[in-house]
FIZAGU-211650 format. One record per atom (N, C-alpha, C): residue in one letter; atom name; x, y, z; residue number from 1. Coordinates in steps of 0.05 Angstrom, whole numbers. Each point is the difference from the previous one (the first is absolute). Example, Ala and Ser with C-alpha at 12.3 -4.5 7.8 and 13.67 -1.06 7.14 Angstrom:
REM FIZAGU-211650
> a, N, 264, -114, 156, 1
> a, CA, -18, 24, 0, 1
> a, C, 18, 24, 0, 1
> s, N, -7, 21, -14, 2
> s, CA, 16, 24, 1, 2
> s, C, -15, 22, 14, 2
//
This chain:
REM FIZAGU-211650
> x, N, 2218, 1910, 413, 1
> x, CA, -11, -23, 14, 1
> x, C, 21, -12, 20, 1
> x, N, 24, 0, -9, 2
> x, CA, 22, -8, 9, 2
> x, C, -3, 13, 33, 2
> x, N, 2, 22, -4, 3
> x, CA, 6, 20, 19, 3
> x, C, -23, -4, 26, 3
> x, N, -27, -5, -7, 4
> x, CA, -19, -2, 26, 4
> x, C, -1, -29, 1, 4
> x, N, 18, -20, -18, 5
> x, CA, 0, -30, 19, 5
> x, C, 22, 9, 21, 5
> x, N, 14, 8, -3, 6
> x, CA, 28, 10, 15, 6
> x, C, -10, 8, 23, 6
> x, N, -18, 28, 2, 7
> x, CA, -10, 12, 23, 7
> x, C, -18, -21, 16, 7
> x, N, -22, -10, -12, 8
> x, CA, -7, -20, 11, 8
> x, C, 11, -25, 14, 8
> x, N, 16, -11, -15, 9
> x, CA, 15, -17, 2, 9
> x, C, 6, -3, 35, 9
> x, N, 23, 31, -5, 10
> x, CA, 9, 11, 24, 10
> x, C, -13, 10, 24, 10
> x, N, -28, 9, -12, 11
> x, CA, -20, 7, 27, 11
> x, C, 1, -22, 19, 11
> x, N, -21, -23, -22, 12
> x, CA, -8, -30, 18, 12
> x, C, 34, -10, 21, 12
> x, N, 15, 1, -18, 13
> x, CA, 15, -14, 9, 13
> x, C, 0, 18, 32, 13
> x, N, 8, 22, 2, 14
> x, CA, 1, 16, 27, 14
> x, C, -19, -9, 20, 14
> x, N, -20, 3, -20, 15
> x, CA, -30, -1, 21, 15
> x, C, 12, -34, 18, 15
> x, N, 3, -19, -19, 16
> x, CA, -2, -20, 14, 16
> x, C, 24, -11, 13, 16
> x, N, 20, 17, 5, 17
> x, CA, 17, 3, 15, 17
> x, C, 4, 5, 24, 17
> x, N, -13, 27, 6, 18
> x, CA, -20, 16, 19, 18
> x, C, -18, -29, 9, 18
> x, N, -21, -10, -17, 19
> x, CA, -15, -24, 21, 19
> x, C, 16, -23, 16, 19
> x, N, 27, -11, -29, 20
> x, CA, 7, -15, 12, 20
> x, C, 17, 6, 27, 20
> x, N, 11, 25, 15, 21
> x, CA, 4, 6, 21, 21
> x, C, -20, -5, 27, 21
> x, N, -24, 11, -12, 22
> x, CA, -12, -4, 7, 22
> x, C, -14, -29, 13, 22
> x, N, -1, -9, -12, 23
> x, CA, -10, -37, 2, 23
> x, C, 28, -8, 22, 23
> x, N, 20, 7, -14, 24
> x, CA, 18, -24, 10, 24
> x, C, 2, 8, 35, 24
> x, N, -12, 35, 12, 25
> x, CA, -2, 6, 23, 25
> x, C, -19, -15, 14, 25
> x, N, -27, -5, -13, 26
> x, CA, -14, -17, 4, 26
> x, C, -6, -18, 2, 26
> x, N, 26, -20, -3, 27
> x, CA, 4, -31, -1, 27
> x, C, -22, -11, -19, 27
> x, N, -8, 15, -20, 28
> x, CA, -28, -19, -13, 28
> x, C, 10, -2, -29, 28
> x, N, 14, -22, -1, 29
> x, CA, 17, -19, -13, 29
> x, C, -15, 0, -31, 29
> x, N, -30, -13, 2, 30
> x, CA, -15, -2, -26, 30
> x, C, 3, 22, -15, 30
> x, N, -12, 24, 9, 31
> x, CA, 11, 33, -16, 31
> x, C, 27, 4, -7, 31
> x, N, 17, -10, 12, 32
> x, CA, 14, 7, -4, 32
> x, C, 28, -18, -17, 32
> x, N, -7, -27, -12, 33
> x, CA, 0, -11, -17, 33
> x, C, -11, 0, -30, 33
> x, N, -29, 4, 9, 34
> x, CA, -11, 7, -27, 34
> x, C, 8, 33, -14, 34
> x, N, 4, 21, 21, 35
> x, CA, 15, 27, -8, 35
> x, C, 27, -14, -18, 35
> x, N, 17, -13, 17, 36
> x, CA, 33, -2, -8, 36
> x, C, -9, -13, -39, 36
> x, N, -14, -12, -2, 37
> x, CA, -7, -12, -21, 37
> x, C, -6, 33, -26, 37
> x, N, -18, 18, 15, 38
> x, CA, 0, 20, -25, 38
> x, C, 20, 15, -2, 38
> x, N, 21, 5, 28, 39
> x, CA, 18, 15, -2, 39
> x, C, 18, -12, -14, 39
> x, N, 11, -25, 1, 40
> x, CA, 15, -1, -33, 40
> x, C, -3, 4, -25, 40
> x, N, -26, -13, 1, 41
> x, CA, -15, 8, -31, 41
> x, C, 4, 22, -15, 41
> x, N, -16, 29, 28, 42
> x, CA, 9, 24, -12, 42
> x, C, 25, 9, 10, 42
> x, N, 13, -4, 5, 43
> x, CA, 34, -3, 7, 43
> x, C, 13, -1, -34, 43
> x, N, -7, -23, -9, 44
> x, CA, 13, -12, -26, 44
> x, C, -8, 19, -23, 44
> x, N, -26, 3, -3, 45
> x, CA, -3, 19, -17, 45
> x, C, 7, 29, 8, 45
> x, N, -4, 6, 14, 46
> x, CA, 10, 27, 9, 46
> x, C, 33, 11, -13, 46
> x, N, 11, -25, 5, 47
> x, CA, 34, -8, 2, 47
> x, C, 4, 4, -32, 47
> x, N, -21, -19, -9, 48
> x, CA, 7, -5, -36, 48
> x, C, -3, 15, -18, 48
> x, N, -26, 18, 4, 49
> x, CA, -11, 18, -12, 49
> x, C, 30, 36, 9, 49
> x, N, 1, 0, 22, 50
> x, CA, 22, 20, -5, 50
> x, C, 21, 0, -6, 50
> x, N, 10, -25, 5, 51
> x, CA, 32, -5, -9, 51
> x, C, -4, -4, -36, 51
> x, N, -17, -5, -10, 52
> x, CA, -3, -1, -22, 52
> x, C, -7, 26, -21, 52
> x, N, -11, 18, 18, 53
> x, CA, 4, 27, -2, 53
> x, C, 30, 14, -5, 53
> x, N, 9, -10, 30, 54
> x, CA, 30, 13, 6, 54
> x, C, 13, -10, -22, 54
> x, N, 1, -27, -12, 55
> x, CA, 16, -13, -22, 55
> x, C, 0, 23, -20, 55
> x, N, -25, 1, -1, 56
> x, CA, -8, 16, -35, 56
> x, C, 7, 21, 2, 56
> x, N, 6, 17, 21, 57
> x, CA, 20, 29, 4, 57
> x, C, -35, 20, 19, 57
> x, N, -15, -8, 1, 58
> x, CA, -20, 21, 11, 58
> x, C, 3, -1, 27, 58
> x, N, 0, 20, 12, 59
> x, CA, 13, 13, 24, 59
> x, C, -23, 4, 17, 59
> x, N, -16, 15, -17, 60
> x, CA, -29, 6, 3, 60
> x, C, -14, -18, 24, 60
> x, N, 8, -29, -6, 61
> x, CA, -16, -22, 16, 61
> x, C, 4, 0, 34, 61
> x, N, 28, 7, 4, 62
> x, CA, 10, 9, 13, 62
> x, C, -24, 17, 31, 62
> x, N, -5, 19, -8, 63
> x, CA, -28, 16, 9, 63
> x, C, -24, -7, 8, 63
> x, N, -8, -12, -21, 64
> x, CA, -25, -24, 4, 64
> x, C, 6, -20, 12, 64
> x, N, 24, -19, 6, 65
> x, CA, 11, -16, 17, 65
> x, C, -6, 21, 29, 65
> x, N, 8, 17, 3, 66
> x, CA, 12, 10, 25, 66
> x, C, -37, 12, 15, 66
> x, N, -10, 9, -13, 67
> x, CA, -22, 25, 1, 67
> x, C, -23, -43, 7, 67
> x, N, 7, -11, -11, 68
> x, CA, -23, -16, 10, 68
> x, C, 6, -18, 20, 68
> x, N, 33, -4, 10, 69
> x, CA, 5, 1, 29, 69
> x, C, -11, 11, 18, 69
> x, N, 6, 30, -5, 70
> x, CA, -13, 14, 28, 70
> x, C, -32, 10, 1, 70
> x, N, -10, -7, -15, 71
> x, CA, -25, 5, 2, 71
> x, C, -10, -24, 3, 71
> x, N, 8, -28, -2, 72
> x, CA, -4, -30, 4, 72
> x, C, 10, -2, 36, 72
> x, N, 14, 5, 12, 73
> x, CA, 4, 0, 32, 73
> x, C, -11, 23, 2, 73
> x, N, -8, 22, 1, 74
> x, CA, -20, 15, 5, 74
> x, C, -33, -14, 5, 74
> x, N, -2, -7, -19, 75
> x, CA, -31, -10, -9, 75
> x, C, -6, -25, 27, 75
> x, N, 23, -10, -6, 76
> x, CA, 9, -33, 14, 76
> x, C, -2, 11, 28, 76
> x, N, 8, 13, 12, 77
> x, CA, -3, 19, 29, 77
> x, C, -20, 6, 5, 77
> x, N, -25, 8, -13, 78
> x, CA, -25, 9, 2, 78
> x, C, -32, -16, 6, 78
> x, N, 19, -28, -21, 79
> x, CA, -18, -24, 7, 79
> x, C, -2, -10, 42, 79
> x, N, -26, 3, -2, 80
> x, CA, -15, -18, 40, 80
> x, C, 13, -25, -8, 80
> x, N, 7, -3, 23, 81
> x, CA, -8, -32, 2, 81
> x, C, 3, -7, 34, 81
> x, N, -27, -17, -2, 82
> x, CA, -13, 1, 31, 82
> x, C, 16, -29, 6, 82
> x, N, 6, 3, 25, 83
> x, CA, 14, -25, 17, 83
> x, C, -30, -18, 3, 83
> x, N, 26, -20, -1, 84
> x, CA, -25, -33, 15, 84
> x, C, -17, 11, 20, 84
> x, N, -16, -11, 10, 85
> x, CA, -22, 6, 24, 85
> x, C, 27, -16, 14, 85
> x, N, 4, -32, 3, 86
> x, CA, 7, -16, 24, 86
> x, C, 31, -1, -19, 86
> x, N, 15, 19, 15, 87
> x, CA, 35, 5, -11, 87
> x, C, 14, -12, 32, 87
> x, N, 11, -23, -5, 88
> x, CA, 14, -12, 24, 88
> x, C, 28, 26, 5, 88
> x, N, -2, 7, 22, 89
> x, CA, 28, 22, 8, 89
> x, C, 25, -24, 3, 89
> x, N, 13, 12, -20, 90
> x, CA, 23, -8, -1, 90
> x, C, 20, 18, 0, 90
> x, N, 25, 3, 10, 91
> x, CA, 24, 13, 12, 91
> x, C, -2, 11, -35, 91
> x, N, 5, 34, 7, 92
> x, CA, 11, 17, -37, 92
> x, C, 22, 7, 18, 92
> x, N, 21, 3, -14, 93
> x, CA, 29, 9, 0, 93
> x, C, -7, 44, -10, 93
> x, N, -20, -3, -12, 94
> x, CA, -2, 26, -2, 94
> x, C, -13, 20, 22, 94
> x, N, -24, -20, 19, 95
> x, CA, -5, 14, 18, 95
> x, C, 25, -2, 16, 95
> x, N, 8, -10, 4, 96
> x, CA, 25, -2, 27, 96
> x, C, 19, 27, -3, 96
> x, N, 8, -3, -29, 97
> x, CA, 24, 29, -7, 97
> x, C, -17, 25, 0, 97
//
């Protein structure tokens, strides 16, 4: 049980990592407040649940930490998300470079 809060844990957290990049490109502040709010959440557990692993000597967790990273920014990459209709143009530093 341990082991797929871990993977989980670690998915969401990715996924909403991936959004919160997202949002904050977007200047749309609400999303991206209420995101920063689960990403600690599952941040903390994520954090507690493996280091508490690592305490107890299982190595194992290790894997399941890592394996639901990359398939959590994977996933997180795959999600649409459609722009505003009325997006005021404002100067990006990324189009310029």
């Amino acid at each position: 049980m341990i082991y797929f809060s871990v993977l989980l844990a670690q998915f969401l957290f990715n996924v909403l990592k991936v959004l919160e990049i997202r949002y904050t490109l977007q200047h749309n502040v609400p999303k991206l407040l209420f995101n920063s709010v689960w990403i600690n959440l599952v941040s903390l557990a994520s954090t507690y649940y493996s280091l508490d692993e690592l305490f107890k000597g299982n190595w194992v967790i290790i894997m399941f930490y890592i394996t639901g990273s990359v398939v959590g920014k994977y996933m997180g990459m795959q999600i649409k998300i459609t722009e505003p209709n009325k997006r005021k143009k404002r100067f990006n530093l990324l189009e310029v470079i």
